[in-house]
N, C-alpha and C positions, 0 to 999 in steps of 0.2 A: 416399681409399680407403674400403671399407665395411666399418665394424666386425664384428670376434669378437672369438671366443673364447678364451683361450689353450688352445691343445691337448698342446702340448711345449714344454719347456724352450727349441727354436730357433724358435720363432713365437709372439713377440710382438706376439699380434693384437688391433686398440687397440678392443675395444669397451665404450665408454668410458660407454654410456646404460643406467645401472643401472635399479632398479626400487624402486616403492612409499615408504612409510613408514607405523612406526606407533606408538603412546606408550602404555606402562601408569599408568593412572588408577584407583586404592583397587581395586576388585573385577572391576571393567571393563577391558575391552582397547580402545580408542576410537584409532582411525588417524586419519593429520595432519588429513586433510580433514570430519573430523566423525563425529558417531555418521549410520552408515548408513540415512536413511529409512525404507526400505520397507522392509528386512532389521531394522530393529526389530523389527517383528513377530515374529521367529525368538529374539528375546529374545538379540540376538547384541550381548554374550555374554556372560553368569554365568559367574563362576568356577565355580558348583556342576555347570555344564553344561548344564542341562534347559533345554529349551524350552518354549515360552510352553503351556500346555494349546490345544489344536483348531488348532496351527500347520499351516499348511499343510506336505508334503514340500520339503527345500530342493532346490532345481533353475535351469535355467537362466530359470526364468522372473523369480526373486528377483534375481540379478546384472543381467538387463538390465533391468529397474525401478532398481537402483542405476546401472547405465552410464549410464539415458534421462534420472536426475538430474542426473548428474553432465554432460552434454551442456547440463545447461539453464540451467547457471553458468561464470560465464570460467575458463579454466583456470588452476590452480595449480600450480606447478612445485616438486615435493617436495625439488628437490635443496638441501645446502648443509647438512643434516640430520647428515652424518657427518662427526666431526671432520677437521681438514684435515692434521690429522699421518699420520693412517691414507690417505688421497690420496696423503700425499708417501713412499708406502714406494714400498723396488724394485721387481719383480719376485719375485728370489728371496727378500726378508724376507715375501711376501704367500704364496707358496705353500707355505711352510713356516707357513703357519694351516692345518691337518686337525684337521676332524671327528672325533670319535672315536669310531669305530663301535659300543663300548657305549653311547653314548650315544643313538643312532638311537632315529626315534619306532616303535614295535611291537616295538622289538629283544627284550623283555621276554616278547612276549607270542607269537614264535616264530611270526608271523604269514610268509605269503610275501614279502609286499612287504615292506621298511624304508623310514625315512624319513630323509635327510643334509640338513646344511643347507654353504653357503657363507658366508665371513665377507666382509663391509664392507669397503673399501680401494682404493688402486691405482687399477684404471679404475670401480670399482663403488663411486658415490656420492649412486646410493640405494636403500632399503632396503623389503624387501618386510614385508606385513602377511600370515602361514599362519594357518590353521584350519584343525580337525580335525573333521569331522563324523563324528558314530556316532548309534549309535538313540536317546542321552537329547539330542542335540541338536549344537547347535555351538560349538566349543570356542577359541579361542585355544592356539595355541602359541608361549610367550615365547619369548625369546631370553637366552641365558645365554653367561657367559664358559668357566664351568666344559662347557662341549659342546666345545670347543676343546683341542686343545695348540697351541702357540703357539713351539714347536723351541726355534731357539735363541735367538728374540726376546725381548729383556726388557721389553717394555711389558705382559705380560698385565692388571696393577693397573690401566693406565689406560684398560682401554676400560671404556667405560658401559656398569653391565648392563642399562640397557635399550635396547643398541644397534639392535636388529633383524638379520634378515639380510637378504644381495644374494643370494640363488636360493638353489635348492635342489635335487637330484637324487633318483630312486627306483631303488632296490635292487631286484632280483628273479634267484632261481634258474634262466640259462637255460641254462648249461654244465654243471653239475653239480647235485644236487639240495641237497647239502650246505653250498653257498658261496652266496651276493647278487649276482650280477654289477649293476655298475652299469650300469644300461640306457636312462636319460632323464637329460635335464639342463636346465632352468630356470634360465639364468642372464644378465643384461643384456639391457635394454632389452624386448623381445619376444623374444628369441633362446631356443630348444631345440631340442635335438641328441639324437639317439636312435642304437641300435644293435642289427644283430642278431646272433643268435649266435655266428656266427666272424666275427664283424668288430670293426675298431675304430672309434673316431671320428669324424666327417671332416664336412661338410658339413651347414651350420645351415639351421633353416628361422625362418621369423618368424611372429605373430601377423597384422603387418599393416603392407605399405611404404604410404606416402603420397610425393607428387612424386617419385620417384626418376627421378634421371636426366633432369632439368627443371631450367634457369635458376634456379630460385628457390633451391633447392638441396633438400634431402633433409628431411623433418620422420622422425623417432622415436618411434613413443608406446612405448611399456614395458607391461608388465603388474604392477600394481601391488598386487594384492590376489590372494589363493589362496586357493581353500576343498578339501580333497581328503577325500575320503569313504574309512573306515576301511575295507580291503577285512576280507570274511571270511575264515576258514583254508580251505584250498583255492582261496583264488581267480586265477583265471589272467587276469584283468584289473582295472584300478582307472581310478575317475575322480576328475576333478579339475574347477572351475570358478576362474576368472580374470577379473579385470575388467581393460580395458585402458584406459589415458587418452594423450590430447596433446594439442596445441595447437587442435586441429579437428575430434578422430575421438574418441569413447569407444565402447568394444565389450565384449559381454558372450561368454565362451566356457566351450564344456564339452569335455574332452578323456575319448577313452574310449581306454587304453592296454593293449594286451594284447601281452605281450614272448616274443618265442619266435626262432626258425631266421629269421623275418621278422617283424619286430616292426611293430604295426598300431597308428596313432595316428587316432580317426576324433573329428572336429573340426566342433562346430557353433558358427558363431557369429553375434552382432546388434550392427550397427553403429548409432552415433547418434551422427550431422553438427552438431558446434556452428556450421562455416561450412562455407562450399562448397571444396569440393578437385577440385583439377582432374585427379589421376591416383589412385584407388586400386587397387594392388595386390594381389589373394587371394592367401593361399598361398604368400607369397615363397618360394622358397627361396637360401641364398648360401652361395658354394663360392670354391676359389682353382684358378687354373689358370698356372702359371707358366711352363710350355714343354711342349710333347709333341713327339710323330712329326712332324706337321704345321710345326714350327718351324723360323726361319730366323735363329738371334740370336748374341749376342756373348757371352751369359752366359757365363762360365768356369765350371762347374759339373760335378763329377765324373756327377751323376744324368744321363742319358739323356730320361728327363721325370721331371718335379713336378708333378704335378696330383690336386688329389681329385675332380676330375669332367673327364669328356673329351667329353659333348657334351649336347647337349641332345637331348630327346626329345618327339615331340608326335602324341597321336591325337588325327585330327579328327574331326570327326562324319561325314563320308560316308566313312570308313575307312580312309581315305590316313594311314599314320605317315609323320613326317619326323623324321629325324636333322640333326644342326645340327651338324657339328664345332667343339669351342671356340678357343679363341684367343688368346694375348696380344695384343694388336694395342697400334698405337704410340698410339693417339689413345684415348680415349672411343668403343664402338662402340655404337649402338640398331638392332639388329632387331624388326623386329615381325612378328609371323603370324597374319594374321586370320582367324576361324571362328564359327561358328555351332553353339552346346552340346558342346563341345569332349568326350571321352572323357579327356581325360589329359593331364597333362607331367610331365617329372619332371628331376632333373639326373643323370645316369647316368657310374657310374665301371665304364665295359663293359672296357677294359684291366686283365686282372688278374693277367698273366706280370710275378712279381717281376724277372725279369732286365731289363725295360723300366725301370725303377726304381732298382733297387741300391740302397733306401734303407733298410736295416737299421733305422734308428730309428722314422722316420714310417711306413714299409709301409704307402707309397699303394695297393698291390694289395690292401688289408684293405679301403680306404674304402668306407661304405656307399653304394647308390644310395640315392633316394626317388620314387617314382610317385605322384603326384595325383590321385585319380581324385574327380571330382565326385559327388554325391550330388543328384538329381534336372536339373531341364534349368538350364543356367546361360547360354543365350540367346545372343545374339550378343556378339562381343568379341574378346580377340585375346591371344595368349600374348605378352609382352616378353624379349628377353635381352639384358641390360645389361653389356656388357666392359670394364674397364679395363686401362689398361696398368698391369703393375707390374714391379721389378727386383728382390721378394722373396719367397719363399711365406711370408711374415709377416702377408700383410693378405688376406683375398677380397676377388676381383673380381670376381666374376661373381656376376648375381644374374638370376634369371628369376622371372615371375609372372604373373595371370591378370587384364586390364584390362577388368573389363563396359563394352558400349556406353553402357549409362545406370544412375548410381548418385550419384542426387541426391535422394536421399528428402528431403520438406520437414521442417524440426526436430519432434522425438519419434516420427517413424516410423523405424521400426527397416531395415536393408538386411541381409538372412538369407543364410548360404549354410553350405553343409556340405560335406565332404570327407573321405575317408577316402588317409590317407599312409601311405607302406608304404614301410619302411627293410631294402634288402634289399639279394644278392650278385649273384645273376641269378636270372632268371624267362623263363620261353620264352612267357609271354602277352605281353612284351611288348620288341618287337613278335611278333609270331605269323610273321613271314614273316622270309624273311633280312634280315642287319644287316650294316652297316656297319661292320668293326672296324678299320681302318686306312683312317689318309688321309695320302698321301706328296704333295710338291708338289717340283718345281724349275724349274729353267728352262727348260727342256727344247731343241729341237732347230731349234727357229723364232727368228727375232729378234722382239724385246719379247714374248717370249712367255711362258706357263706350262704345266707341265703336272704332272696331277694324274693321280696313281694311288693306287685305291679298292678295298680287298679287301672284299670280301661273302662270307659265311658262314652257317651254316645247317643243319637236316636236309634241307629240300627240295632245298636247291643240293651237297647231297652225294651225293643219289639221283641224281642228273643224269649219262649217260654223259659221258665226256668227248668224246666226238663231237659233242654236243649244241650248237646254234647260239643263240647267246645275243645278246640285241641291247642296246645302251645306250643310255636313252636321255635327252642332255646337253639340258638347256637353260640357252643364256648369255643371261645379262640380263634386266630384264623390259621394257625397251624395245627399238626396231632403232636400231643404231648404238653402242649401250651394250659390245658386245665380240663376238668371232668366234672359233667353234668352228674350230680347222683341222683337226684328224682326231682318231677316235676308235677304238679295239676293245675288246672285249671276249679275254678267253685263259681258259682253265682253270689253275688253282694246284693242280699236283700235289701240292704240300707240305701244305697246308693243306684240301686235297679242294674248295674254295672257288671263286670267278670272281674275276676281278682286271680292273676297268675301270681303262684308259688315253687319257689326252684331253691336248690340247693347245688353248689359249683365249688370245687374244688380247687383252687389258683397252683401254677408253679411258682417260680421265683420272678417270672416275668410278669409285666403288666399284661392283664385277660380284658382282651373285647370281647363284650357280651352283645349278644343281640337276641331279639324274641316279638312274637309278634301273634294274634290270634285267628283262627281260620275253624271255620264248621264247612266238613266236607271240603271242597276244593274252592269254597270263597271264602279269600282273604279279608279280615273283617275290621282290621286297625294296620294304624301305624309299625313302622319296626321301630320298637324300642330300642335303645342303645346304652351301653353305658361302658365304662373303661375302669374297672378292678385295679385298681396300683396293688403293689405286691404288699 
């Protein structure tokens, strides 16, 4: 399964690939892997603070000089660093470790943002190296027992104070002026989770997948190192840079965070290839999808569906969105959709009628979406969404991302890209034209057959008399012979003011891509639906 996050007390999600390390040495703050080369120069870092006189601005040019180093040496795996008692706790001895929010960094100083940290243990076993940058320079932020309570655990005496931490999360005012909502989170491996204002939790994104969903099996890197720049008073956004490491990939990233109604994470970053990798992923992002509408299963389960995301979403460059409904499926499933400078993906939780749900605790109808939109031409290539099966919403399974055609830069040349992601509830840019909000399947009225019924929704498709002749239009397979459309129509949904396509498809023994989509006369009037029929 693919690691997270724990999100609640009932999902226990195993993300087990913590981040960083780092050791205090007399005045100096100096991390596992050595004093930082070229960020010497930043005089990184005096206790006293200041930087070196005629240092240059720290920016992302300094981190990916440290990533292009650290690429040009074998890698070292920081784990093994935290003690193995702190590994062998529960669950509930590890989340009863809270932060104490006097203790937060700026708390003092009534700034907008705060700063939380997480503690070491459990699945997090390794530990990250913070910095604070402000105008006298860049500063180390230890790590202390005393930031912690520690409930009703009695080991506080025995953690080391110079443990480090496993992540860390950023506070800011987006519900009320008066309170911090927690709004970002930083925690295992490359993993962070954002949210926006009336929503909760739900669905991670990554720094960066390598081989997923390949024979070889899955490499990890983490982000190991933070540098986060002090914001101003009044500021309504803050950055951060991060160096990422593993076995093959080091990257250098700057995150620019601005938290509101939709909160906007825009992401540059430089990659440096210690060896060749045969799949890298932009932009991951990874979700759970347990059962929806679309489901055919045995779970005993009071919820209706369980899911933090219900389909996937993809603009291409000559304009066509497709929707992808998602899946439990029984096996391991790989779709791929090839393109050329792609506009977007994103994982989309468009279901948002708590009655679909009934889940009083987790209130999947809160979960955020996230949209990817690239920053300049990002070439030919192809979006991936990777399904597995599960029998829990305890792990995600579902993970999608953005695989360039060519991205084998020769060692010390950097592979650049930028994105701005956006953690939101709904947005009518995307898509612009009607959607997909329900996808029904049964067996419908043929032998070996199926048939799928698709509500489409909309301002355009609600202007529409109901007289109006609406056409569908199916395509089964991308070969002949692969499966047979036996009838289809189109109806108006008086309930819903909406169109409701219904089809009937006949599968061979191979898995059947479906796609369909609605059009009156020669304007196309929604999305293409999608879906993928396993045998």
């Amino acid at each position: 399964m693919l690691p997270n996050t724990p999100v609640r007390p009932s999902s226990l999600r195993a993300r087990r690939e913590a981040v960083g390390v780092g050791s205090r040495d007399g005045s100096r703050w100096i991390p596992a892997w050595g004093l930082p080369g070229a960020l010497g120069v930043l005089a990184l870092c005096l206790a006293g603070g200041a930087a070196a006189a005629g240092t240059p601005p720290f920016g992302l040019d300094q981190v990916a000089e440290r990533a292009r180093q650290l690429a040009s040496r074998p890698f070292e795996d920081p784990r093994g660093q935290v003690p193995r008692w702190l590994l062998d706790l529960s669950y509930d001895q590890w989340r009863q470790i809270r932060f104490r929010p006097e203790m937060a960094v700026w708390a003092e100083r009534k700034l907008p943002f705060s700063l939380q940290f997480f503690h070491p243990g459990l699945f997090y076993d390794r530990r990250i190296v913070v910095h604070e940058i402000d105008a006298s320079g860049v500063h180390p932020i230890p790590f202390s027992p005393e930031r912690f309570d520690y409930g009703g655990n009695e080991f506080a005496s025995r953690v080391p104070q110079d443990l480090g931490y496993a992540g860390f999360r950023l506070h800011y005012p987006i519900k009320r002026p008066d309170y911090q909502d927690e709004v970002i989170v930083f925690l295992g491996a490359s993993y962070f989770r954002a949210v926006g204002r009336d929503l909760g939790f739900g669905l991670s994104a990554r720094g960066l997948a390598i081989d997923t969903a390949l024979p070889r099996g899955e490499e990890f890197p983490y982000f190991r190192e933070f540098w986060i720049v002090r914001p101003a008073a009044g500021a309504r956004e803050i950055v951060l840079f991060a160096v990422l490491d593993s076995e093959r990939v080091t990257g250098a990233y700057r995150f620019v965070i601005a938290p509101g109604e939709q909160t906007r994470v825009d992401v540059s970053l430089r990659l440096f290839l210690r060896e060749p990798v045969e799949k890298l992923g932009i932009a991951p992002l990874t979700s759970m999808f347990l059962r929806g509408e679309n489901s055919l299963d045995d779970l005993h389960d009071f919820r209706p569906e369980t899911h933090d995301s219900d389909g996937l979403l993809i603009a291409s460059g000559t304009g066509e969105w497709i929707w992808r409904a998602l899946d439990n499926p029984e096996r391991l499933q790989l779709s791929s959709f090839a393109l050329d400078n792609t506009r977007g993906f994103g994982l989309i939780q468009r279901d948002r009628d708590f009655d679909h749900y009934q889940d009083l605790e987790a209130r999947p109808d809160l979960r955020p979406s996230v949209w990817v939109a690239p920053e300049g031409d990002w070439g030919s290539g192809r979006v991936e969404l990777v399904q597995l099966p599960t029998r829990t919403d305890g792990n995600d399974n579902v993970v999608a991302y953005w695989v360039p055609a060519h991205a084998s830069p020769p060692p010390g040349e950097p592979l650049s890209y930028a994105y701005r992601m956006t953690w939101y509830g709904d947005d009518p840019r995307w898509p612009p034209s009607g959607r997909a909000v329900s996808t029904l399947r049964d067996r419908g009225t043929h032998k070996d057959g199926w048939r799928f019924v698709v509500d489409f929704e909309g301002p355009a498709l609600r202007a529409l008399p109901a007289d109006a002749v609406l056409q569908g239009v199916v395509t089964v397979g991308t070969a002949e012979g692969q499966g047979e459309l036996i009838e289809q129509q189109v109806i108006p949904n008086g309930v819903t003011r909406g169109w409701r396509l219904v089809f009937q498809v006949r599968p061979s023994r191979e898995p059947l891509e479906l796609r369909a989509f609605l059009r009156r006369g020669e304007d196309v009037l929604t999305e293409t639906w999608s879906y993928l029929l396993a045998p």
